[in-house]
MDAnalysis code that builds the backbone (N, CA, C; Angstrom):
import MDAnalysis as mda
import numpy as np

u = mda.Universe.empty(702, n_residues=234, atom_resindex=np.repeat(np.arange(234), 3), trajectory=True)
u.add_TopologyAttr("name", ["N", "CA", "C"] * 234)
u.add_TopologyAttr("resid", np.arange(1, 235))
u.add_TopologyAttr("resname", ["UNK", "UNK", "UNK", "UNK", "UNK", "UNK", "UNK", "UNK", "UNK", "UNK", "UNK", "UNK", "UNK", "UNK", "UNK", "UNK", "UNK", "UNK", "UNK", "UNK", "UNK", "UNK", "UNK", "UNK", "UNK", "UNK", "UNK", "UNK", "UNK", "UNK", "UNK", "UNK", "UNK", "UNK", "UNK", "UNK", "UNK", "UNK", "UNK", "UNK", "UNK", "UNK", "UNK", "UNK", "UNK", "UNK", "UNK", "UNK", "UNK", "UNK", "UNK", "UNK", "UNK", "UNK", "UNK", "UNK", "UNK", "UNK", "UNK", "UNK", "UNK", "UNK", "UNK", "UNK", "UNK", "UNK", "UNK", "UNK", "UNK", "UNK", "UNK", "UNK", "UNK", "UNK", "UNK", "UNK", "UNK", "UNK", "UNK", "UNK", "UNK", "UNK", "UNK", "UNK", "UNK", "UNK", "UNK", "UNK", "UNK", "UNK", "UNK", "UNK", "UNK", "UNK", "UNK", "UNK", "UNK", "UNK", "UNK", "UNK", "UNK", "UNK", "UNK", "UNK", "UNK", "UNK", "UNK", "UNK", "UNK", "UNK", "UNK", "UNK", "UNK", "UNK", "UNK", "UNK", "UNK", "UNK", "UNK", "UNK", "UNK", "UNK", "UNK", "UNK", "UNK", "UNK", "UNK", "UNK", "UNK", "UNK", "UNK", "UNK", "UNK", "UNK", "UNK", "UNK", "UNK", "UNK", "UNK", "UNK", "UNK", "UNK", "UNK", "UNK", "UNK", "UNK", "UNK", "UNK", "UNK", "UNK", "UNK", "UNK", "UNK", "UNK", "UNK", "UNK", "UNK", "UNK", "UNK", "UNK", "UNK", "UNK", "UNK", "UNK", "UNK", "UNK", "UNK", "UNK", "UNK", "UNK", "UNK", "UNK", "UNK", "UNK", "UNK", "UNK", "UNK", "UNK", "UNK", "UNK", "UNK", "UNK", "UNK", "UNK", "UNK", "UNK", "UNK", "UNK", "UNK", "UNK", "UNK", "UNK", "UNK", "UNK", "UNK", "UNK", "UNK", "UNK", "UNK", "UNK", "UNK", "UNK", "UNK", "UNK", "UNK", "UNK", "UNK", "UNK", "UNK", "UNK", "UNK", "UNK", "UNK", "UNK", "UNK", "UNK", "UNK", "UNK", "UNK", "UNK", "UNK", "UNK", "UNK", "UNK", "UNK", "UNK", "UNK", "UNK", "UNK", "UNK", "UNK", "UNK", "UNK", "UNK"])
u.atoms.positions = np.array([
    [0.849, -1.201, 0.000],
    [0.000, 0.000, 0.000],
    [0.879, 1.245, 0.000],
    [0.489, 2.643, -0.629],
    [1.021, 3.553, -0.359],
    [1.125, 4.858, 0.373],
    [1.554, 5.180, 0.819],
    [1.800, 6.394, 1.713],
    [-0.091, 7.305, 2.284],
    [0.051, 7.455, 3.023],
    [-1.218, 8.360, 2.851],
    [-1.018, 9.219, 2.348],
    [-2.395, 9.829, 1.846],
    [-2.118, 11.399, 1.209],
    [-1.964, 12.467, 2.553],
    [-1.532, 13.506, 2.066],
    [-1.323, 14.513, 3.417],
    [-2.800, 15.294, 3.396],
    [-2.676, 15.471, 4.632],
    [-4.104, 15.766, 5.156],
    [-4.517, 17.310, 4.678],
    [-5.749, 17.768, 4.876],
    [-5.706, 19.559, 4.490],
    [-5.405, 20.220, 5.206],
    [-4.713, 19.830, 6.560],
    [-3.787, 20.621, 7.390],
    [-2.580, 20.652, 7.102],
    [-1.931, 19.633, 6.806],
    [-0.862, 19.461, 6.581],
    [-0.502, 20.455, 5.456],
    [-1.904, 19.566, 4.344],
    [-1.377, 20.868, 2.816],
    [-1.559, 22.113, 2.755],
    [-2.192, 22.817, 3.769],
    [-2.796, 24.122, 4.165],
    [-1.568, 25.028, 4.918],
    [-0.781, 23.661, 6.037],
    [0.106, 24.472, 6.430],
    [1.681, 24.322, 5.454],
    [1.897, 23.609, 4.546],
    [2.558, 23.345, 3.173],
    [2.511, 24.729, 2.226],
    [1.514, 25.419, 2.456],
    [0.753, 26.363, 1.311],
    [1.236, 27.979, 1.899],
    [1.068, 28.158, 2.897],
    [1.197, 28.794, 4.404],
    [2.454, 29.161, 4.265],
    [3.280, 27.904, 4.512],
    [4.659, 28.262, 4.502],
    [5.800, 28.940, 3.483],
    [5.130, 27.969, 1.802],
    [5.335, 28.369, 0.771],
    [5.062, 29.999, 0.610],
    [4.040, 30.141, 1.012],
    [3.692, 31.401, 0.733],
    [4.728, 32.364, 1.673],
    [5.001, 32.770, 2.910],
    [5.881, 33.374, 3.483],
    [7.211, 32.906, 2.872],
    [7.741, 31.826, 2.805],
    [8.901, 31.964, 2.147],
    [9.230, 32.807, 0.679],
    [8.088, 32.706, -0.166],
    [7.892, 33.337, -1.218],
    [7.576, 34.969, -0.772],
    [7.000, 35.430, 0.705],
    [7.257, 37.044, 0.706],
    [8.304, 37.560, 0.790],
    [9.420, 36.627, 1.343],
    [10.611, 37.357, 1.891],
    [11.558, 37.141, 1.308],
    [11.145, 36.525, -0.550],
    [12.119, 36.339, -1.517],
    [11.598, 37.790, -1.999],
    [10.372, 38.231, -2.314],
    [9.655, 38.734, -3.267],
    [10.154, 40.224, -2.633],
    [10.441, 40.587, -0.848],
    [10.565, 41.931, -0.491],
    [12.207, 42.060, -0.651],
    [13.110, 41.070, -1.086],
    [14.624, 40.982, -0.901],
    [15.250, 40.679, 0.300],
    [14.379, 40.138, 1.814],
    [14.677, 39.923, 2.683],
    [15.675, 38.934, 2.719],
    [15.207, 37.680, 2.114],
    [16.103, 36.958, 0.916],
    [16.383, 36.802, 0.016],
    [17.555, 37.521, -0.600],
    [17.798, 37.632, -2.086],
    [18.084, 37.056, -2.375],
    [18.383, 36.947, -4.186],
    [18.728, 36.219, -5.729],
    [19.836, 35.889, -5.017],
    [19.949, 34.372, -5.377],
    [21.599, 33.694, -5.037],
    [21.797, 33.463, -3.650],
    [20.974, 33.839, -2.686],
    [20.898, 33.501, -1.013],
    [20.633, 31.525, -0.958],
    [21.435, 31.102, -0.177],
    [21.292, 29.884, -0.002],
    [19.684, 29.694, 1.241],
    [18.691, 28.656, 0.970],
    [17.819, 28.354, 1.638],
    [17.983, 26.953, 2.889],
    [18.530, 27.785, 4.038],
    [18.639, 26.928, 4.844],
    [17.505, 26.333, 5.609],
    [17.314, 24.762, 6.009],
    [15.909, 24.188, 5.782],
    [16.061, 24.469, 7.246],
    [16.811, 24.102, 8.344],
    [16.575, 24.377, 9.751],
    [16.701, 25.891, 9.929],
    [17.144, 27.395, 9.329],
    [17.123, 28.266, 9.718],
    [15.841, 28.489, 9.451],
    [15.203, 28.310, 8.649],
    [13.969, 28.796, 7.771],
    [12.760, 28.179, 9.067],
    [13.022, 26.802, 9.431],
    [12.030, 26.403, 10.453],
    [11.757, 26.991, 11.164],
    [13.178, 27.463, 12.214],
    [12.988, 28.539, 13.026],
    [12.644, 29.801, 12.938],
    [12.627, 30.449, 11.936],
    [11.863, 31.643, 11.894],
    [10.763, 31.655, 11.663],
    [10.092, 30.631, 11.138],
    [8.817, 30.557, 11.069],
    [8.178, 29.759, 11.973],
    [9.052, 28.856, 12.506],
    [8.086, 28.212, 13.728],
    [7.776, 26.878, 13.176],
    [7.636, 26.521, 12.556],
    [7.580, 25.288, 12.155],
    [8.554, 23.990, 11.910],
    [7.981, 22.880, 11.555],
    [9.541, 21.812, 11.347],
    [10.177, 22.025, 9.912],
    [11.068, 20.952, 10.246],
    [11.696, 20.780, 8.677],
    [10.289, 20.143, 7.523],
    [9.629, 19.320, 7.968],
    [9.182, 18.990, 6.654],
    [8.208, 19.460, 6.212],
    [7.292, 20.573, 6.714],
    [6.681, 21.655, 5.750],
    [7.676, 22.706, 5.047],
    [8.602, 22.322, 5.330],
    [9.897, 23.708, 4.685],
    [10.171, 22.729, 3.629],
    [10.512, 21.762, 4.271],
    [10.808, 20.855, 2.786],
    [10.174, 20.722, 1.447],
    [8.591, 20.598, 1.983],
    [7.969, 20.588, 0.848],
    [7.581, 21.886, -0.155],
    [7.090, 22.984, 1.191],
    [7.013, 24.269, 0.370],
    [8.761, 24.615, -0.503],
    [10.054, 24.125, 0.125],
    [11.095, 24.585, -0.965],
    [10.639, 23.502, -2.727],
    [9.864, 22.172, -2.712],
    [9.525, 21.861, -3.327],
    [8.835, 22.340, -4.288],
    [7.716, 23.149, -3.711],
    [6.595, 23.710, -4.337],
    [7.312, 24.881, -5.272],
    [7.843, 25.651, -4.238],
    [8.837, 27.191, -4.643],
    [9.504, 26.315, -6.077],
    [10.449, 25.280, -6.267],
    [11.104, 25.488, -7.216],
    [10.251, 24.956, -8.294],
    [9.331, 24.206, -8.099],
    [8.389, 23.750, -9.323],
    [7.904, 25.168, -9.847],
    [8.002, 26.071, -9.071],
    [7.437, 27.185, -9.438],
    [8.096, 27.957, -9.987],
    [9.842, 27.560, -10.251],
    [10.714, 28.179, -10.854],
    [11.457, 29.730, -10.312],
    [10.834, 29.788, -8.765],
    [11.388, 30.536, -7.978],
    [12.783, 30.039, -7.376],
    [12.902, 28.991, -7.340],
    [14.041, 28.297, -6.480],
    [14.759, 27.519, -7.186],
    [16.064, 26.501, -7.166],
    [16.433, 25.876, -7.461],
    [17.672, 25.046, -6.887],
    [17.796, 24.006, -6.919],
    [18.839, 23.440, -6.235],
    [19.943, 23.099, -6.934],
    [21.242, 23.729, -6.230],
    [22.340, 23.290, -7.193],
    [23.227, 22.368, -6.231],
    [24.217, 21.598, -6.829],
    [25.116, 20.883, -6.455],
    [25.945, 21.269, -5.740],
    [26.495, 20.995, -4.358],
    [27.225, 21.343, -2.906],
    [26.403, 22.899, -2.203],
    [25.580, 23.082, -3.338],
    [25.089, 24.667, -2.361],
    [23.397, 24.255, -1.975],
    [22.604, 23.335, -2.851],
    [21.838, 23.007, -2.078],
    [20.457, 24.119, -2.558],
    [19.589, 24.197, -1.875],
    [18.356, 25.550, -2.452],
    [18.765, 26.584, -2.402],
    [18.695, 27.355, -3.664],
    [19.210, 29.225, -3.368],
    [17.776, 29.453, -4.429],
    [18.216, 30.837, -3.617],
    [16.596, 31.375, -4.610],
    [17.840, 31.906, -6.113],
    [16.353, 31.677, -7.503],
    [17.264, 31.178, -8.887],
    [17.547, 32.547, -9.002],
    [18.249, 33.269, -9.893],
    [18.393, 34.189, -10.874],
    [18.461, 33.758, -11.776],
    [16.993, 34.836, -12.723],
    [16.168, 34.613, -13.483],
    [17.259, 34.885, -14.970],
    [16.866, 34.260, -15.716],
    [18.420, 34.496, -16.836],
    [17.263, 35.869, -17.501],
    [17.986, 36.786, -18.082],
    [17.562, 37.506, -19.047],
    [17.033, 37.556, -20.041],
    [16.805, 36.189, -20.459],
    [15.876, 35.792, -21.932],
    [14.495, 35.259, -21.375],
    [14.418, 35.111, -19.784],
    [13.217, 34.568, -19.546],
    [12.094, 35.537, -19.187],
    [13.082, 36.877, -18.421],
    [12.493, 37.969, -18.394],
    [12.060, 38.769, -19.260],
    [12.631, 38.864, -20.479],
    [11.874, 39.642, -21.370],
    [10.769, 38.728, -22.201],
    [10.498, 37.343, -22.289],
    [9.469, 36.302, -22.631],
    [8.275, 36.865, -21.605],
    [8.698, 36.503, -20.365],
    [7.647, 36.630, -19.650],
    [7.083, 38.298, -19.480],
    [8.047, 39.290, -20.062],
    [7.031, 40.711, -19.895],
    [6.330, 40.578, -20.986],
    [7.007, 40.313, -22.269],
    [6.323, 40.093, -23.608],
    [4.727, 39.767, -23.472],
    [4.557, 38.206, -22.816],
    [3.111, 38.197, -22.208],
    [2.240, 38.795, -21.362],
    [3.171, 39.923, -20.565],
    [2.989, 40.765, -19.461],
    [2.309, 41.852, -20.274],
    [2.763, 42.147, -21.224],
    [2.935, 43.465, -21.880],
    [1.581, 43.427, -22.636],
    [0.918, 41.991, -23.054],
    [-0.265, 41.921, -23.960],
    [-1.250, 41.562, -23.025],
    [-1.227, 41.265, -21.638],
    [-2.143, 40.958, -21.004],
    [-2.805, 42.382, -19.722],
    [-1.440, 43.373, -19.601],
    [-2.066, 44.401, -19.167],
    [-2.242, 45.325, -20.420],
    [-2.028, 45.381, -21.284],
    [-3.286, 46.174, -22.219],
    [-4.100, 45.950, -22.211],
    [-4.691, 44.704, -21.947],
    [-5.790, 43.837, -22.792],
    [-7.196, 44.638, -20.833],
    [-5.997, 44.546, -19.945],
    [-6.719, 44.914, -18.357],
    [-7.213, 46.632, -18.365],
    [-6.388, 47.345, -19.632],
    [-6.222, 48.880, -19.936],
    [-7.488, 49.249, -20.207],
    [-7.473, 48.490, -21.273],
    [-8.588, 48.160, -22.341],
    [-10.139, 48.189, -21.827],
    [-10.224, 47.193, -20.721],
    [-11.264, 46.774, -20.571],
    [-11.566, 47.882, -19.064],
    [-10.576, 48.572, -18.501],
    [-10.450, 49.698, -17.470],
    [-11.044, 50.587, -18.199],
    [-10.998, 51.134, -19.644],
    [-11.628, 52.326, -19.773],
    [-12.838, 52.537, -19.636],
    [-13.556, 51.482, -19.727],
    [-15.354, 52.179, -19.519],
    [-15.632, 52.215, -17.837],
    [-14.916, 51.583, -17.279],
    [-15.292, 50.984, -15.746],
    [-14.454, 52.192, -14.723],
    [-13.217, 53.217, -15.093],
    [-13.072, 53.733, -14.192],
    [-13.585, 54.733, -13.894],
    [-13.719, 55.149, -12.578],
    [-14.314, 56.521, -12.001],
    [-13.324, 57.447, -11.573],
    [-13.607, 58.545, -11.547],
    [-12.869, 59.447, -11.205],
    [-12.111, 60.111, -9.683],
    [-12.589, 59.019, -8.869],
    [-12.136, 58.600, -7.881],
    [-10.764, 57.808, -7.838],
    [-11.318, 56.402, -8.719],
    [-9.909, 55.771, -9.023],
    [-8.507, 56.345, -9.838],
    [-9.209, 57.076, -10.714],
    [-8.393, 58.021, -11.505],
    [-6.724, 58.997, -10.726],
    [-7.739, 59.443, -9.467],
    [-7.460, 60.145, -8.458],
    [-6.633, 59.127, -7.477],
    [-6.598, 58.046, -7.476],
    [-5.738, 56.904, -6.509],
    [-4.693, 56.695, -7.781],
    [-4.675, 56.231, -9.094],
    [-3.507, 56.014, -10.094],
    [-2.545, 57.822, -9.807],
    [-3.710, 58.756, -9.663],
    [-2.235, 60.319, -9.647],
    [-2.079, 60.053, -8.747],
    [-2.991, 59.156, -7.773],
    [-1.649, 59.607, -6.185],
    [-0.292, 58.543, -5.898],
    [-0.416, 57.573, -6.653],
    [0.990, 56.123, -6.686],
    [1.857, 57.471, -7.438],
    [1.174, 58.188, -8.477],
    [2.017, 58.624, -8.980],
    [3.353, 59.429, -8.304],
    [2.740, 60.350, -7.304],
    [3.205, 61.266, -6.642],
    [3.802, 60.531, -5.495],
    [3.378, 58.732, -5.294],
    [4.748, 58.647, -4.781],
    [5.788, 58.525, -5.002],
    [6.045, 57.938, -6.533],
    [7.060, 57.871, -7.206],
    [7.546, 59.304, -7.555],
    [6.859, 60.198, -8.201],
    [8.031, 61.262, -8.497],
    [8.792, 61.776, -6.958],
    [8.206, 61.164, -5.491],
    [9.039, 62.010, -4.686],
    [10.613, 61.349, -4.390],
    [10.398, 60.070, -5.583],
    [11.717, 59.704, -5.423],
    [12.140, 58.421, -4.487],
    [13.167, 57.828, -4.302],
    [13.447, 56.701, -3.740],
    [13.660, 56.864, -2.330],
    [13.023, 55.967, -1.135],
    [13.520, 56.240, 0.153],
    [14.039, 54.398, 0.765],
    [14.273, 54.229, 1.781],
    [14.031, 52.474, 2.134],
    [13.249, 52.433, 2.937],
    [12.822, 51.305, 2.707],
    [11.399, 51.171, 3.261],
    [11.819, 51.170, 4.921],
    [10.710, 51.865, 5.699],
    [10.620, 51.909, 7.737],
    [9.994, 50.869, 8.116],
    [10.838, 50.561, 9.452],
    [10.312, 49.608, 10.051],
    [8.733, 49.009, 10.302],
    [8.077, 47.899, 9.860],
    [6.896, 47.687, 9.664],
    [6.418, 47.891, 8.387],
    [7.174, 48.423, 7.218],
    [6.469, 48.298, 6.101],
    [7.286, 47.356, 5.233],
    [6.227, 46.294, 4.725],
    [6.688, 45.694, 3.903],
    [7.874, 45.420, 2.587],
    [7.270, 46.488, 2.334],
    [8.395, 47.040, 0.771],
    [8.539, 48.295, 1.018],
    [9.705, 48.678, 0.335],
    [9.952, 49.958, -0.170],
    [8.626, 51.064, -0.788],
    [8.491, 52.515, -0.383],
    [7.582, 53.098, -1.199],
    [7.010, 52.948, -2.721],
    [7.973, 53.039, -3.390],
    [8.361, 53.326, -4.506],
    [7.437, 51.612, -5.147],
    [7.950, 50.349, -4.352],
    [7.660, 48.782, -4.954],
    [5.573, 48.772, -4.683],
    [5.411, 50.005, -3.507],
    [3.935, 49.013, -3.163],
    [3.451, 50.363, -3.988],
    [3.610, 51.804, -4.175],
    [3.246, 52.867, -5.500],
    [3.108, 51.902, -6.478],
    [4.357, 51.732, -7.547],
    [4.487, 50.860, -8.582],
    [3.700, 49.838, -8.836],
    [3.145, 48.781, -7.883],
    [2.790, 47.547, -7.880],
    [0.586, 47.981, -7.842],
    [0.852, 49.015, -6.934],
    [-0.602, 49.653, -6.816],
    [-1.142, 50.000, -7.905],
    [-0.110, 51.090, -8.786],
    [-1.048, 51.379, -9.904],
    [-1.365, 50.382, -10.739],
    [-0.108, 49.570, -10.898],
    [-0.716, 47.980, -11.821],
    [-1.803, 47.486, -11.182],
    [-1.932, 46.989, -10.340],
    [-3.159, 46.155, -9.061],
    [-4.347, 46.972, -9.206],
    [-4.119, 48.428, -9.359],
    [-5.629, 48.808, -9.746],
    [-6.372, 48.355, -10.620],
    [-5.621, 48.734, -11.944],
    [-6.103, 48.742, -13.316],
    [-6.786, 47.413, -13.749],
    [-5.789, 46.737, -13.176],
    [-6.478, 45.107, -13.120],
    [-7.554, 44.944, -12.231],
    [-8.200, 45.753, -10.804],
    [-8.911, 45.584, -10.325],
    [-10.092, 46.114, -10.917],
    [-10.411, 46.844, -11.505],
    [-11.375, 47.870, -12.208],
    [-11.507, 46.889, -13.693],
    [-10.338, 46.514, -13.972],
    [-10.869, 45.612, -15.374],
    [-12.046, 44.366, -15.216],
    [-11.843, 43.864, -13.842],
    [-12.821, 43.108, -13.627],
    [-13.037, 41.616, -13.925],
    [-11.699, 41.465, -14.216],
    [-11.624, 40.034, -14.486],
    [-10.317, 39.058, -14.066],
    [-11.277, 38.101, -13.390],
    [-9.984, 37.739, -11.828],
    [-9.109, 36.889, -12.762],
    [-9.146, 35.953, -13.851],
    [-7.971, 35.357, -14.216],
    [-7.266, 35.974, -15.079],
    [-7.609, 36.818, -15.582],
    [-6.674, 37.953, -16.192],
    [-6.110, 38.099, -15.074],
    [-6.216, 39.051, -14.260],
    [-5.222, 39.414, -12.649],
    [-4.768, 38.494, -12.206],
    [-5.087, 37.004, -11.955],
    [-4.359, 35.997, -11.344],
    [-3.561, 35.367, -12.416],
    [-3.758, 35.988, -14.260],
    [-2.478, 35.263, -14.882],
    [-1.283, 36.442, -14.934],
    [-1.284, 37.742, -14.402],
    [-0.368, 39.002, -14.291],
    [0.490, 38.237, -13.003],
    [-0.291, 38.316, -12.069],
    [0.413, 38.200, -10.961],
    [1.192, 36.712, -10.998],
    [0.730, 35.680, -11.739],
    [1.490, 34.361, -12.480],
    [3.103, 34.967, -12.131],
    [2.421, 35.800, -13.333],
    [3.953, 36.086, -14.659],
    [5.084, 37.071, -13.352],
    [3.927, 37.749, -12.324],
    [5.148, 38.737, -11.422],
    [5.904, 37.903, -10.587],
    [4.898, 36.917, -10.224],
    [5.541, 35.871, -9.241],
    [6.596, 35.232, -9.139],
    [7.312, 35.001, -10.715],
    [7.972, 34.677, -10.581],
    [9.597, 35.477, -10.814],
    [9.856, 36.441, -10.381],
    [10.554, 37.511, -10.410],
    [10.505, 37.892, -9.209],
    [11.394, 38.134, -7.631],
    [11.605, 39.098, -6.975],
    [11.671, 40.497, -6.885],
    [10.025, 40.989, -6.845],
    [9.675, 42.335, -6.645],
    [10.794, 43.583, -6.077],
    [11.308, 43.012, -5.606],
    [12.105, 44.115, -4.757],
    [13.537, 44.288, -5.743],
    [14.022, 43.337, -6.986],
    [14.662, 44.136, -8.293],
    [13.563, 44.762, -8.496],
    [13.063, 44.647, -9.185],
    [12.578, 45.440, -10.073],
    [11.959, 47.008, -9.099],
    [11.985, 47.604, -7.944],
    [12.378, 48.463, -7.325],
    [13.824, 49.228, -7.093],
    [14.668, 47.859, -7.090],
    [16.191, 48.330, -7.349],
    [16.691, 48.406, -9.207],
    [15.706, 48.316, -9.631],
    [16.440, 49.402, -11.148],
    [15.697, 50.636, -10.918],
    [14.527, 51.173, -10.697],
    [14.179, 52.064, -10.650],
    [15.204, 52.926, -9.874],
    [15.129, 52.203, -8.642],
    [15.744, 53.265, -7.567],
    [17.173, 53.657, -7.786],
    [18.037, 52.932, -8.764],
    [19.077, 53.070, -9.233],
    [19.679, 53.950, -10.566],
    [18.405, 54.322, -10.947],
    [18.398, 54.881, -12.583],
    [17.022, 55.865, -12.572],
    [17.778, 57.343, -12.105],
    [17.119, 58.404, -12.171],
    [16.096, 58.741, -13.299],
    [16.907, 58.413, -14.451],
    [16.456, 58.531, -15.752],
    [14.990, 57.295, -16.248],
    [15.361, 55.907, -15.798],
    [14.465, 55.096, -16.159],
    [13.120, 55.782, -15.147],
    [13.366, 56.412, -13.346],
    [12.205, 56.173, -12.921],
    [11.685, 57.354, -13.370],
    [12.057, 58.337, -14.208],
    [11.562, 59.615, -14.707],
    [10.572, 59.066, -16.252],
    [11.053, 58.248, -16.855],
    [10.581, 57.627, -18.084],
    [9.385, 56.787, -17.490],
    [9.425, 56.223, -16.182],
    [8.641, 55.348, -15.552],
    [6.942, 56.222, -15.399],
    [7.697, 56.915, -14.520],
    [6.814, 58.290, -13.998],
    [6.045, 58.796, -15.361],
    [7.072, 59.081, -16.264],
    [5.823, 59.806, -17.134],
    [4.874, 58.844, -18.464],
    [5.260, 57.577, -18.173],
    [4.310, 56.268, -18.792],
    [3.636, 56.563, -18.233],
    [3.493, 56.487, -16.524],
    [1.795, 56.394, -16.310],
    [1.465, 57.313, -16.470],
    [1.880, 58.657, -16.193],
    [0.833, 59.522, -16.404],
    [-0.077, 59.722, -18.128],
    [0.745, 59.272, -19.329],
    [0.408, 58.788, -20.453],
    [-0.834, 57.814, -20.283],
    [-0.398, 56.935, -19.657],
    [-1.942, 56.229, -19.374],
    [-2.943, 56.650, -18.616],
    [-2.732, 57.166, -17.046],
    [-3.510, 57.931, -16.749],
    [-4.338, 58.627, -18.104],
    [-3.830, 59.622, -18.460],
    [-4.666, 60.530, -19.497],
    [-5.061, 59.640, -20.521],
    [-4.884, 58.412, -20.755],
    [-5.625, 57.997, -21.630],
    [-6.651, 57.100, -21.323],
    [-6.677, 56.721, -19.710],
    [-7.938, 56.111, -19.379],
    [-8.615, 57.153, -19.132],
    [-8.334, 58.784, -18.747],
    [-9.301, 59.301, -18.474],
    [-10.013, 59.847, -19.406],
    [-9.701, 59.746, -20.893],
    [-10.373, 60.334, -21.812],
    [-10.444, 59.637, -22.692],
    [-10.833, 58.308, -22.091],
    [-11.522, 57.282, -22.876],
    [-10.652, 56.548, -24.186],
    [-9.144, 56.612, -24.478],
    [-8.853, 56.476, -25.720],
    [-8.276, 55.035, -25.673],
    [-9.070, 53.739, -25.945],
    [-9.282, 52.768, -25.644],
    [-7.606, 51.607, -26.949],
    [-7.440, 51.899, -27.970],
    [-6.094, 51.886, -28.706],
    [-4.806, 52.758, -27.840],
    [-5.144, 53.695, -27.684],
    [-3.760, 54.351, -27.442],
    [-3.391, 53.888, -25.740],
    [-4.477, 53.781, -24.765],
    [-3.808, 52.922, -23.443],
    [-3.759, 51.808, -23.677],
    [-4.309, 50.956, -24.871],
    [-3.596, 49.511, -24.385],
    [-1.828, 49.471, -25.129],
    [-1.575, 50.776, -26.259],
    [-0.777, 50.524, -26.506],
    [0.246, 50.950, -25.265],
    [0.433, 52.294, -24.853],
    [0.556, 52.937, -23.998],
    [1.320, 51.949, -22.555],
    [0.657, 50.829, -22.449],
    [0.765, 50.115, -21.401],
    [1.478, 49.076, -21.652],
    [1.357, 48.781, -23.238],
    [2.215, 47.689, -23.410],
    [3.385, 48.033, -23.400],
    [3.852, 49.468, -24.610],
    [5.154, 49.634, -24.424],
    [5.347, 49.987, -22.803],
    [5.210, 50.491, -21.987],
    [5.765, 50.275, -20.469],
    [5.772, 49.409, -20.009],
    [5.077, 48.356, -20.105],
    [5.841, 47.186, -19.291],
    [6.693, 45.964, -20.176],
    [6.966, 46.719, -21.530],
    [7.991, 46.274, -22.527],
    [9.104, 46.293, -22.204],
    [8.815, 47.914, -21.778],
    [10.332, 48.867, -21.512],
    [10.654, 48.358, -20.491],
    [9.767, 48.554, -19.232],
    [10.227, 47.752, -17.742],
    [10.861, 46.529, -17.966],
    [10.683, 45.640, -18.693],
    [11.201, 44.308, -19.130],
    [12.352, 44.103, -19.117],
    [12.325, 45.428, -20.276],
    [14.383, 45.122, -20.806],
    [15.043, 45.584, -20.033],
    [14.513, 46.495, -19.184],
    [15.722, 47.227, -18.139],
    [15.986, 45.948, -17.190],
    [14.412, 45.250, -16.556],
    [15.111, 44.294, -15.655],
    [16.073, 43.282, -16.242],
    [15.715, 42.965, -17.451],
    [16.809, 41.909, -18.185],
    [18.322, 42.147, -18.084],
    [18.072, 43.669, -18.104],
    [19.475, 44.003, -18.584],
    [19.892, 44.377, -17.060],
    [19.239, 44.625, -16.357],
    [19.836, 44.714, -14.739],
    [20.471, 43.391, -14.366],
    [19.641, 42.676, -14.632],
    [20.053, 40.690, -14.378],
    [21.269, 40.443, -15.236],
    [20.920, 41.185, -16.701],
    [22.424, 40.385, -17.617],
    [23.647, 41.420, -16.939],
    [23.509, 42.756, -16.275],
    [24.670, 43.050, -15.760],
    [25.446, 42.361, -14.087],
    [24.194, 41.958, -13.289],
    [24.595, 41.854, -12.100],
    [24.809, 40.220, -12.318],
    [24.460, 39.416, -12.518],
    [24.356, 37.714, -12.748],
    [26.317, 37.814, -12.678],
    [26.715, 38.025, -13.522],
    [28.309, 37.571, -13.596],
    [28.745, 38.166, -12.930],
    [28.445, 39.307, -12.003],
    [29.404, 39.971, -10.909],
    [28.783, 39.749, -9.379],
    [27.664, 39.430, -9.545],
    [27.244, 39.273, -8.083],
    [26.915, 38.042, -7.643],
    [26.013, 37.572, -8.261],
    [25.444, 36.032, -8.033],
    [26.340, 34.679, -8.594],
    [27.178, 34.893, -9.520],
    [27.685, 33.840, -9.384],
    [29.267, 33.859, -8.817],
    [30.182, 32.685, -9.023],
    [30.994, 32.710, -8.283],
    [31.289, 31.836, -7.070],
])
């Protein structure tokens, strides 16, 4: 006979765990190329080794993680050809959220996309004690999370957040915050879209949106194809 199946506690607290290990890749708490130690990891979360075990399972099926030879689980760095694939689909699936935002937003919401805005133009700070991410990552991540919320359609938003998932949020805060120039180009995409959801021009924001998270693409690619051979490996 074989094994029992694991119970919905077990897989609940499997899911649980996965998931916190996956926040504190996603805020840089643990970064790209950090080795995943299975008894340190227990202890901070409180739990044993073999829900860590399995959620590092889950994590790398998920292509967040990976195990290499004498080093064991490190979270992966993402090669640069996978990142610009995966904005590519990024790039046609929030137009498509742009798109379907223009008849549905109000001028309320309008008024929440200028205010992410204005956190970003005030520039880069690090994030204070008790907040999750950096300003600049939960601005950024908000105005996307709106647009998709107002579009109104949950597997559209749950195939975006797919494609973010698997990328550590907190790069893609460190190119911005590193490149005056990109978060100025950043800054004035949305407001391009802004004005084009607010005046209805249903072609020009989905294009609008694609090229920005085109552009966002290649910069992270090219952040990864510069740092990969000087930082992470070795």
């Amino acid at each position: 006979m074989g094994a029992d199946p694991p119970s919905r506690e077990s897989s609940a607290l499997v899911d649980d765990t996965a998931a916190a290990i996956r926040a504190r890749i996603m805020s840089g708490e643990i970064p790209i190329g950090a080795q995943l130690r299975q008894a340190d990891l227990a202890a901070t979360l409180g739990v044993s080794r073999t829900p860590i075990r399995e959620a590092l399972r889950q994590l790398q099926a998920g292509g967040l993680i990976e195990v290499l030879p004498r080093r064991g689980a490190v979270v992966r760095v993402p090669a640069p050809w996978e990142v610009r694939e995966a904005y590519e689909v990024r790039a046609e699936l929030e137009g498509l959220a742009c798109e379907r935002a223009v008849d549905q937003i109000t001028p309320e919401q309008l008024d929440e996309l200028r205010s992410t805005n204005d956190v970003l133009r005030e520039g880069p700070r690090a994030a204070q004690p008790g907040e999750p991410a950096s300003p600049i990552t939960e601005a950024n991540d908000r105005f996307h999370t709106l647009i998709h919320e107002i579009a109104g359609n949950e597997r559209l938003a749950r195939t975006i957040r797919d494609i973010n998932d698997a990328f550590p949020r907190n790069v893609s805060a460190l190119v911005l915050q590193d490149n005056p120039r990109l978060r100025a180009n950043n800054l004035a995409q949305h407001e391009r879209i802004i004005e084009a959801l607010a005046t209805g021009e249903v072609e020009q924001v989905r294009r609008d949106m694609r090229d920005h998270v085109i552009a966002a693409g290649e910069a992270l690619a090219r952040w990864y194809e510069r740092r990969s051979q000087t930082v992470f490996r070795g």
